[in-house]
N, C-alpha and C positions, 0 to 999 in steps of 0.2 A: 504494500500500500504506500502510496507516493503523500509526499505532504497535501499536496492538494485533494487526493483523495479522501484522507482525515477531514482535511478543510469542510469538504463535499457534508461527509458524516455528520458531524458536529450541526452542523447550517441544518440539514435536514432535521435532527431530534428536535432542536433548539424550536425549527419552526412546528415539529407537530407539537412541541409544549405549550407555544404559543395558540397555536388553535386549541387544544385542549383546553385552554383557561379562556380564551373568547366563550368558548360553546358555556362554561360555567358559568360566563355573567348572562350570555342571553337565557339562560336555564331560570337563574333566579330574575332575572327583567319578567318573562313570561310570568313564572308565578308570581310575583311584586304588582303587575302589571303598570313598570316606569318605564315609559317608552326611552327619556335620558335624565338624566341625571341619575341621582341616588333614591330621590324620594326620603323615606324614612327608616328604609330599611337598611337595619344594622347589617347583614350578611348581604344583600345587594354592594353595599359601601366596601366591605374587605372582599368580597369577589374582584371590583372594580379595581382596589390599589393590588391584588395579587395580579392580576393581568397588567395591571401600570407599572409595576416596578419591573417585572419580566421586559417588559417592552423598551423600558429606562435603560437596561444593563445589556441586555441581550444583542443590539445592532452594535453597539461600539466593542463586545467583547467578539464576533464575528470578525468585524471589520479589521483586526488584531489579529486574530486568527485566518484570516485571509493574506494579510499583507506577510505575515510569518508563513504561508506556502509561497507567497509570490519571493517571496527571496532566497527560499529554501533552507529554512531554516528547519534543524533534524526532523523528521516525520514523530521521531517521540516526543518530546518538546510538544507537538502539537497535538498529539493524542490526550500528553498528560493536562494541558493547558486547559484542551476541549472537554477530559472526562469533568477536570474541576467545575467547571463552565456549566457542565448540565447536570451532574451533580448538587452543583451550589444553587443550581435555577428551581431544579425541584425539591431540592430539601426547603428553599425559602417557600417556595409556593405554599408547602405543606403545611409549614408552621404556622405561615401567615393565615392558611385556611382554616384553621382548628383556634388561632387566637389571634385578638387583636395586640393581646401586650408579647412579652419578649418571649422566646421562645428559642429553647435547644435547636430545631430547625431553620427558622429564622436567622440564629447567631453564626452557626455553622454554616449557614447555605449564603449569608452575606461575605463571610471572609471566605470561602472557596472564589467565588466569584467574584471577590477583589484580589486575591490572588490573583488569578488567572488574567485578569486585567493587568496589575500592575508589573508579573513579569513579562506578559508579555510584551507590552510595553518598552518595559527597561530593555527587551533584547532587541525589538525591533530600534530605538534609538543608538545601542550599543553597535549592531548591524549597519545604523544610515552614519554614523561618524568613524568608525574603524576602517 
């Protein structure tokens, strides 16, 4: 598997997470019946930020994970990057979904996913000035 094929990977799970957590707010919109906004409903509302934060993290840790195949940077590098990445997407979603305050999932699924952000990162700048 070539880096861009990981790249490929990651972009796919990432995106079916993402529809998986659209389909959960239109799930609870129907029953709520709010066409947009929150309404009143408390589980409408964390549906909404677990889909918003997914959405927040998820194109810029890609777009990171994209540029680390376009340079070639090691195919594991971008495995480990990606596993943290969806790992850290769904352990937040989880936590976020079972609670609105802090949460083991939540904690853990935030620093995976600023992980994988921040090395990436670091190697992709280390990569454009080396």
């Amino acid at each position: 598997m070539t880096g861009l094929d990981a790249f490929a990977l990651y972009t796919g799970l990432n995106g079916l997470l993402l529809i998986a957590l659209s389909f959960n707010v239109v799930r609870h919109r129907q029953r709520s019946k709010v066409g947009i906004g929150i309404g009143t409903d408390a589980d409408l509302e964390r549906a909404c930020r677990v889909q918003g934060n997914a959405v927040e993290y998820i194109p810029v840790a890609l777009i990171i994970l994209g540029g680390l195949a376009l340079t070639n940077a090691p195919t594991l590098l971008i495995h480990g990057l990606g596993i943290a990445l969806t790992l850290g997407r769904g352990l937040h979603a989880w936590g976020l979904s079972n609670s609105a305050g802090t949460s083991m999932g939540r904690v853990v699924g935030t620093l995976l996913s600023w992980i994988s952000i921040v090395a990436g990162s670091g190697f992709l700048i280390w990569t454009a000035v080396s």
